[in-house]
N, C-alpha and C positions, 0 to 999 in steps of 0.2 A: 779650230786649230787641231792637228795632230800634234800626237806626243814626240817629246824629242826622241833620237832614236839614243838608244843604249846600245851596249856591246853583246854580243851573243853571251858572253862570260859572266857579265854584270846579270842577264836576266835568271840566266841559268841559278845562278850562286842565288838568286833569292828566292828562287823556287822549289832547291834544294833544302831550305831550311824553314820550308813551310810544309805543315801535316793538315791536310783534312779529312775530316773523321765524323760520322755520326755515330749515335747511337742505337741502336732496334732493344726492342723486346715486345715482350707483353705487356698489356696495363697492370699495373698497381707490381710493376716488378721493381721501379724506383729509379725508372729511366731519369724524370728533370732534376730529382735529389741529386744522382750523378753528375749532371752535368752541374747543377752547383758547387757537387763538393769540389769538381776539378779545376772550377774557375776560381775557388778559395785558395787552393793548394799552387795555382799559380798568381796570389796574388792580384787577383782580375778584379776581385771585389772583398768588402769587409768582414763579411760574415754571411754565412748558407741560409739560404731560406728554407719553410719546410713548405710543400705541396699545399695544406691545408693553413699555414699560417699558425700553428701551436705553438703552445708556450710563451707567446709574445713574442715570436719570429715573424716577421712576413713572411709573404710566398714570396715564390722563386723569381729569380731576374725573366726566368725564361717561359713562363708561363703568364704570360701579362692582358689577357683579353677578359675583361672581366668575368666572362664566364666561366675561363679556365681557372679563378680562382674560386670563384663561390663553390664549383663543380668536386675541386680537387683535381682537372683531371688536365691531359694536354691536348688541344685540339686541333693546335695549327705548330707550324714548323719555328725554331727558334735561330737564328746565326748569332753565337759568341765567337767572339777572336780576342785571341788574347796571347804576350808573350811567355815561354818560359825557359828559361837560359837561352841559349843563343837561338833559340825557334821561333816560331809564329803558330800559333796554332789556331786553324777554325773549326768550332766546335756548332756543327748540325744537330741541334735537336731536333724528334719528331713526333709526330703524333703518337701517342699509346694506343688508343681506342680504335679497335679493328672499323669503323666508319669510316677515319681518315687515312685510308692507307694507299690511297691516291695521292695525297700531298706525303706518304711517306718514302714511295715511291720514285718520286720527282727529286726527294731531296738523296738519296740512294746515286741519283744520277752526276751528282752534285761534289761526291765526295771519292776520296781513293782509298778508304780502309775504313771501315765498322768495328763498333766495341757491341758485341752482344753479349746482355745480362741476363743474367739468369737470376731466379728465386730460389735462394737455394732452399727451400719447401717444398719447391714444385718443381724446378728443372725445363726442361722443352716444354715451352706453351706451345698451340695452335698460332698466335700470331708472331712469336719468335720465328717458328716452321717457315711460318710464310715470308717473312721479311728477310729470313735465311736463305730463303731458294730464290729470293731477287737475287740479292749478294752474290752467288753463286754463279749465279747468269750472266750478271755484269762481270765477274770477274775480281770481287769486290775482296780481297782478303781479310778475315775476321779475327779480332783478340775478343776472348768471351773472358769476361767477368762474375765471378758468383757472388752476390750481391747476399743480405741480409744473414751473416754467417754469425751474427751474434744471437740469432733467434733458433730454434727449434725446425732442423730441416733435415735433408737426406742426407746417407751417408757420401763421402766425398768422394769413392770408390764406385759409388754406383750412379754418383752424376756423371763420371766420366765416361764410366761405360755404355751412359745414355747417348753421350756424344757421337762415342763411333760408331754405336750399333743402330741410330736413327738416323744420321744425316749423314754418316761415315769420315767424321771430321775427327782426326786424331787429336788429343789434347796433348799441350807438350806444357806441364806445369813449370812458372818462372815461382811461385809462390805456392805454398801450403800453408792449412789451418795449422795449428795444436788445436788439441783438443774439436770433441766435434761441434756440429751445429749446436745452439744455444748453451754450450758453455764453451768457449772462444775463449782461448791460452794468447794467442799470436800466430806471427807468423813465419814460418820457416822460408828462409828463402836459398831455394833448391841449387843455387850456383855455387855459393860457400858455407852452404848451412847454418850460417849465421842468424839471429832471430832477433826480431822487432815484436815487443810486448807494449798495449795502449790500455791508456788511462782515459775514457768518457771525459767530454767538456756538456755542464748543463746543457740539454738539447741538441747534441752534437752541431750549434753554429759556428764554434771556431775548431780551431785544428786540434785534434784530439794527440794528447800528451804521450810520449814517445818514448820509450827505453832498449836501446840496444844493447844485445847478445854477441859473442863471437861464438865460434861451436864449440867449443869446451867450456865457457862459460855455458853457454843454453843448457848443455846435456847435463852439466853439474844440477843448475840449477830448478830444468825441468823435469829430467829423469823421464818416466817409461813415456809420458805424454811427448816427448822429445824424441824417443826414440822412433816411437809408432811414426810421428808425423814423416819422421827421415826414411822409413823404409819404404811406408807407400809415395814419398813424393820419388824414388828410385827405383819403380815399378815401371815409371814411365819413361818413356823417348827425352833427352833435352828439347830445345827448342832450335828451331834447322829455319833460319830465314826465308831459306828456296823455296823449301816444301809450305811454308807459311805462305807463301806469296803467289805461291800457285796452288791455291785452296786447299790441300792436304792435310795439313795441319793446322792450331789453333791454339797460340800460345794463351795462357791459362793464366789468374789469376783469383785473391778470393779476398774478401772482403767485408765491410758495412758501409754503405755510402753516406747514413744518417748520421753515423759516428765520427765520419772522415777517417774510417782505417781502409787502410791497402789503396787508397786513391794514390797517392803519390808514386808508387809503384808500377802502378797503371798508366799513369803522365810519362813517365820514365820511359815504360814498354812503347807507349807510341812515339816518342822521339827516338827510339831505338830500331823498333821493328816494321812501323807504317812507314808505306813508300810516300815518300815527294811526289808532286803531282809531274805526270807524265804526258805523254802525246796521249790529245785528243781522238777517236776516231770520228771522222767524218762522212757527212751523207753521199759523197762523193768518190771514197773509199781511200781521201789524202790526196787527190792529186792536185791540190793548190796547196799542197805543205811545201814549205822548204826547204833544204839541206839543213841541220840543226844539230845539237844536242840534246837529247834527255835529261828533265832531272838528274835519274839514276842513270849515273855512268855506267857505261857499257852496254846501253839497251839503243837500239837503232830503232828511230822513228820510224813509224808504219800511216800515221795520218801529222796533224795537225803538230808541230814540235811545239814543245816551250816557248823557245826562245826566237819564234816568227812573230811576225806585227802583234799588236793587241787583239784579241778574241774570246768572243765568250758568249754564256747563251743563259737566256734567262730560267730559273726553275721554279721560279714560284711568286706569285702576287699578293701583297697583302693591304689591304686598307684598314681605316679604322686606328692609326697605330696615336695619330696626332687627332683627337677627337675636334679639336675645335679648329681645326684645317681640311678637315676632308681630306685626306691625303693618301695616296694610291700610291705604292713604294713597289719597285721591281727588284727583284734580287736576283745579281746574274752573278755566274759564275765566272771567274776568270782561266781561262784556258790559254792561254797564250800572252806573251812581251807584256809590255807594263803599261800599265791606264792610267792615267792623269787625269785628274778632274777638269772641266773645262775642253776636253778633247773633240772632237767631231768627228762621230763614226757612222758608219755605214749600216742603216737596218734591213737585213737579207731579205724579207720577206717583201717587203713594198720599193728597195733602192733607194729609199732617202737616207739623208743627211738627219741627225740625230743627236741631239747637244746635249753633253753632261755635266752641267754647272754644277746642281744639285744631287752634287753623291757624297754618299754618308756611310760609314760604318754601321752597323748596327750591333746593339751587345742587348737583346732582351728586347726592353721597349727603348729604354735610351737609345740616341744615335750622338753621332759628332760626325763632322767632315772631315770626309777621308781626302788627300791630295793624289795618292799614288795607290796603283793595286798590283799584286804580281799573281804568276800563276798557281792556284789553291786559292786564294783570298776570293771573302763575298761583299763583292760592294750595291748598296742601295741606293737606287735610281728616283729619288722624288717626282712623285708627278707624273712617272711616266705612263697618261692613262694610252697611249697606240702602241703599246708593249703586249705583250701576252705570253703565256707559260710557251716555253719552247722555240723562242725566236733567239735566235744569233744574230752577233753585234759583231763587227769588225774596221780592225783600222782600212782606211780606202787607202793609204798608202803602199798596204800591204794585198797579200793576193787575198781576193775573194774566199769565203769557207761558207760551209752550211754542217750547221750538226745537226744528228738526227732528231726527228720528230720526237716529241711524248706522248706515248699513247693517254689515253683516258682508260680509265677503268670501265666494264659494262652496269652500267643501274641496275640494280636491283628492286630499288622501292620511290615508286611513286604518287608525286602529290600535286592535286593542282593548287596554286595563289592568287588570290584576290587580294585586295586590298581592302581595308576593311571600314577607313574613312577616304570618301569620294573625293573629299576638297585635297588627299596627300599622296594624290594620285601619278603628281610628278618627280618627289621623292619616292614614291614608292617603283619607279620604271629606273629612275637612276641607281638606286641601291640595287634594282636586282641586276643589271647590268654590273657593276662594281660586282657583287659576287657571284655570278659568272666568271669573269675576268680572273679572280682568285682561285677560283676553281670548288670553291665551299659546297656548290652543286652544280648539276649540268643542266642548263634551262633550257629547256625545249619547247618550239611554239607548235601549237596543234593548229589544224584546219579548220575542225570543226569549235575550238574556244576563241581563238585571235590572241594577238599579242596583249592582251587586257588581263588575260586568265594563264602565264605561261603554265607549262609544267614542269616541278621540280625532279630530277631523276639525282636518286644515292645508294652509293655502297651502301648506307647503312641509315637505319632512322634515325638516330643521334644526328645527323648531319641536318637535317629539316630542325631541330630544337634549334642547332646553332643558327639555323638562316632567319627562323623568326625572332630568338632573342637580338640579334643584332639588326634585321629590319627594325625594331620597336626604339632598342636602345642608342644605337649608334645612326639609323637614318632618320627617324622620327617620322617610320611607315611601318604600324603595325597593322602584320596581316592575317589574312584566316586559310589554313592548309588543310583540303579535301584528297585525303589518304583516294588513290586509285587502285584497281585489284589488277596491279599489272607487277610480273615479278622479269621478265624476260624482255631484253629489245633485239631485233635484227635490225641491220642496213638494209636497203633495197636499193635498186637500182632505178634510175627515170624511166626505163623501159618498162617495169614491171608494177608502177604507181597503180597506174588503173586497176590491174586484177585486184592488187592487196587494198584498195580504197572499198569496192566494191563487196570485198568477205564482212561479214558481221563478228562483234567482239574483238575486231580488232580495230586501234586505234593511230593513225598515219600522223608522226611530229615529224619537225625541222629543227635539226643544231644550228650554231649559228654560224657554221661552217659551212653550211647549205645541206650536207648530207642529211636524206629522208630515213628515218627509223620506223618501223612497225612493230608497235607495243603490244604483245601477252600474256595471259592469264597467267602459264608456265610451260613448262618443259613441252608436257603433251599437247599443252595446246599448236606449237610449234613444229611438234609431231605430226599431228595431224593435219596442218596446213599443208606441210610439205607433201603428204600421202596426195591431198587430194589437188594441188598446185604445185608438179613438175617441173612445169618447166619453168618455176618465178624462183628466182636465189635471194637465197635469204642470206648475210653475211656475216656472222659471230661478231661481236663485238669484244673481244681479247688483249686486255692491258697486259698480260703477263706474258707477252708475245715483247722478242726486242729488248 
C-alpha cells in the first residue's frame, strides 16, 4: 500500500518543526556525553550516562556495541529522536575516532545543521578541521559549543580568535563564561545579560541545579567577574541568522556537558536557529520535483520539495543491534511527504517493490515502532538485508527521484582474513558480508587469494580491531588479520588490467561493485608507475569530493 495522501500544508507544518542535527568533534572532546546530557534535558531519558560507565552510571544510550563500552570510545553512528516543546528533534550521533570518519560522513549527509564541540583545553582538533570542512561543503550550518569549561582551559578570547583566524568562522556569542576555565562562575547570557549560576548533581546524572540572575542582580552580586564577562561577551557581533546559515557565522555557546550546564541553552539555540529540513538535491539536478513548499518559508525549491511523495535514502547500515536475531537495520533518511509503516515503495537502484512492515524508531540500542515519519526524521528498516548505504526509497505514486551517491573514503590500511576455524567457515563469509554492507570496512577480493582470503581495506586501524571483535563476538567467526604493506589504492580501468596485472609489487582486487583497484606500497610507489605506464590511468579514489 501507499501512504495516504496529506495536504501539502499538513506535511509542511511537520517538517517545519522538526531539527536534525549531529554532532562532530574530536575524540575524547565529550561528543556522546553531549548527546546524553541533551536527551536528559529534554526528558528523553532518566538520567545521563557517562562514557566509561563511573560512579555507578552506565554508559551512554548511544554508545551500545559492546565494544564501545569496554573501549570508552564511539565507533559507529547513533539516531536519538526525541520531543522538546512543540519540536521533534533528531539527534545524529557519530563517530569520534578519526578511523570512522566514513560513517561520520554519511551521517553529515543526513542532517541540516551540526553542533561542533570543542575542548575548551585544546580548541580546533585535527578531526573537528576535518569534519568542519565536510560541513562547509555540504552547506551544513554550524552552532559550536565549548565543551568542559569547568576544567582548566584556554582563554575564551583566544578560542574565539581561533575560530576566525583558522576556518574563518565568525563566532557570534548567545552565551558566556564568568570566570575562566576551571573556575566557572556561570553563565552570562549576552541578550539581557541576565545570569544562570549551577550547583553540580553527584556525577553530573541528573540536571544540575539552577539559579537565576537578572543583570542588576548578577552585577550586584558578581561584581568585576560580571563585569569582565559583559565586556568581552560585547566585543563580539550578535548572532545574525542569515549570516549563520550561510556558513559566516557560528553562534556560540559554552558550557560542561558532564555537569549538564549550558545544555539547555544549546536545545534552545537549535530550535531557535537550526533550519527545518529543506529540499533535497538530487542526482538529477530536481527535475522530478514538484511545485512545493519549503520547510523555510520563503526559500523556492531547487530539487526535491518537502512536501512531494514520500522519499528518502539510506545512510547508514548497522547489524548486531538485536544479538540473538541477527538483524540487519537500515536507517534512512526521510527527505520528503510522510512514510507510514506498512507502505510500499519503490527501491531506485533495482525498481522493485519494497515492503516496510518493520520500521522502528531507534533511540541508542532501544527501538519501538514507528507508524509515521515526516521530513528530518530517521526511521529503521528491519531486515532490510537488499538495502545498502546510499540507495533511495520512494513513493511510486509519486514521481521518480535519485539522490546522489556516497562516496567511500580511500583505504589507507590493509589486511588480509582468514578464518581461523575451518568448520565456521559459513558464518565467517556471512558476517563479512553483513560488515561490508555496514560499511565497518571495504572488503575487496584479490585474484591472486580468492574470495576465501578477502582483503580488508580502512581509513584507519582501529577499524580491523572492530571487524575481528565483532567477527568473534557477535558472528561466532573468529578470525586471523595479515596486516599488507599497502598504504594507497587507484581504480583502473578494464582496458588497462593487463599492463597493471603484469607490473610486480603491485596487487590487482575487486569492490563488490565490480570496480578493479591497484593496491601500493605508497605515494612513490604510484609515482613511479605512472613515470614508467603512461599511458594506463590510474583514478584517485576521493571521498571528500561531493
Amino acid at each position: 500500500m501507499s501512504a495516504p495522501v496529506l495536504s501539502a500544508a499538513t506535511v509542511t507544518a511537520e517538517a517545519r518543526r522538526r531539527r536534525s542535527i549531529a554532532v562532530i568533534s574530536h575524540p575524547d572532546a565529550g561528543k556522546s556525553t553531549l548527546t546524553e546530557a541533551l536527551a536528559l534535558h529534554a526528558h528523553a531519558i532518566d538520567r545521563a550516562g557517562a562514557v566509561h560507565g563511573k560512579g555507578g552510571r552506565s554508559g551512554t544510550v548511544s554508545d551500545w556495541l559492546e565494544i564501545e563500552r569496554t573501549r570508552g570510545i564511539s565507533i559507529t553512528s547513533a539516531a536519538l529522536q526525541f520531543e522538546y516543546g512543540d519540536h521533534m528533534i533528531n539527534l545524529l550521533d557519530t563517530p569520534g575516532h578519526a578511523d570512522f570518519s566514513e560513517d561520520t560522513y554519511r551521517v553529515l549527509t543526513a542532517v541540516d545543521a551540526a553542533i561542533m564541540l570543542l575542548d575548551a583545553s585544546k580548541g580546533l582538533e585535527p578531526q573537528t578541521l576535518k569534519l568542519f570542512d565536510v560541513c562547509r561543503r555540504r552547506g551544513v550550518p554550524v552552532i559550536t559549543f565549548v565543551n568542559k569549561w569547568d576544567r582548566p582551559g584556554k582563554a575564551v578570547l583566544e578560542l574565539c580568535d581561533e575560530l576566525e583566524q583558522r576556518i574563518g568562522l565568525r563566532p557570534t556569542p548567545l552565551s558566556w563564561p564568568i570566570g575562566e576555565a576551571g573556575r566557572f562562575v556561570g553563565l552570562l547570557d549576552r541578550a539581557d545579560a541576565s545570569v544562570r549560576t549551577y550547583r553540580k548533581t553527584p556525577g553530573g546524572a541528573n540536571l544540575a541545579e539552577e539559579t537565576y540572575f537578572e543583570a542588576a542582580d548578577a552585577a550586584r552580586e558578581l561584581g568585576e567577574d560580571y563585569a569582565t564577562a559583559y565586556d568581552e561577551a560585547h566585543l563580539l557581533e550578535p548572532v545574525d541568522r542569515e549570516s549563520f546559515l550561510a556558513g559566516k557565522t557560528t553562534p556560540m555557546l559554552f558550557g560542561a556537558a558532564l555537569a549538564n550546564i549550558g545544555v539547555k541553552q544549546l536545545l534552545d539555540t537549535v530550535l531557535e536557529l537550526a533550519p527545518a529540513p529543506r529540499a533535497q538535491p538530487t542526482d538529477d539536478g530536481g527535475a522530478n520535483a514538484e511545485p512545493g513548499a519549503d520547510a523555510d518559508a520563503g526559500t523556492e525549491p531547487v530539487a526535491r520539495a518537502v512536501d512531494t511523495p514520500f522519499s528518502g535514502f539510506v545512510f547508514k547500515i548497522q547489524a548486531g543491534m538485536d544479538r540473538n536475531h541477527r538483524d540487519h537495520l537500515a536507517y534512512v533518511r526521510v527527505c520528503s511527504g510522510r512514510f507510514e509503516r506498512g507502505m510500499i515503495v519503490t527501491h531506485e537502484r533495482t525498481g522493485r517493490p519494497f515492503a516496510t512492515k518493520y520500521a522502528q524508531s531507534v533511540f541508542g540500542r532501544d527501538r519501538e515502532t514507528i507508524e509515521e515519519a515526516f521530513p528530518g526524521d530517521v526511521v529503521g528498516l528491519v531486515n532490510a538485508s537488499n538495502l545498502t548505504v546510499g540507495d533511495t526509497l520512494f513513493d511510486p505514486d509519486g514521481p521518480s527521484v535519485r539522490f546522489p551517491a556516497m562516496p567511500a573514503f580511500a583505504p589507507e590500511h590493509f589486511a588480509v582474513a582468514s578464518v581461523r576455524d575451518p568448520g565456521r567457515s559459513k558464518q565467517f563469509r556471512k558476517a563479512i558480508t553483513q560488515l561490508e554492507q555496514e560499511g565497518v570496512v571495504q572488503v575487496l577480493i584479490s585474484e591472486s587469494r580468492g574470495d576465501a582470503n578477502p582483503i580488508f581495506g580502512a581509513v584507519g586501524p582501529l577499524q580491523f580491531e572492530v571487524a575481528q571483535f565483532r567477527m568473534e563476538h557477535e558472528f561466532g567467526a573468529p578470525m586471523r588479520l595479515d596486516t599488507l604493506g599497502f598504504s594507497v589504492a587507484r581504480m583502473v580501468t578494464s582496458e588497462d588490467l593487463a599492463e597493471v596485472r603484469s607490473s610486480t609489487g603491485i596487487e590487482v582486487v575487486r569492490r563488490p561493485d565490480g570496480a578493479w583497484l591497484a593496491l601500493f606500497r605508497d605515494i612513490w610507489h604510484v609515482r613511479g608507475f605512472e613515470r614508467s605506464h603512461q599511458k594506463v590511468q590510474l583514478i584517485p579514489l576521493d571521498a571528500s569530493e561531493g
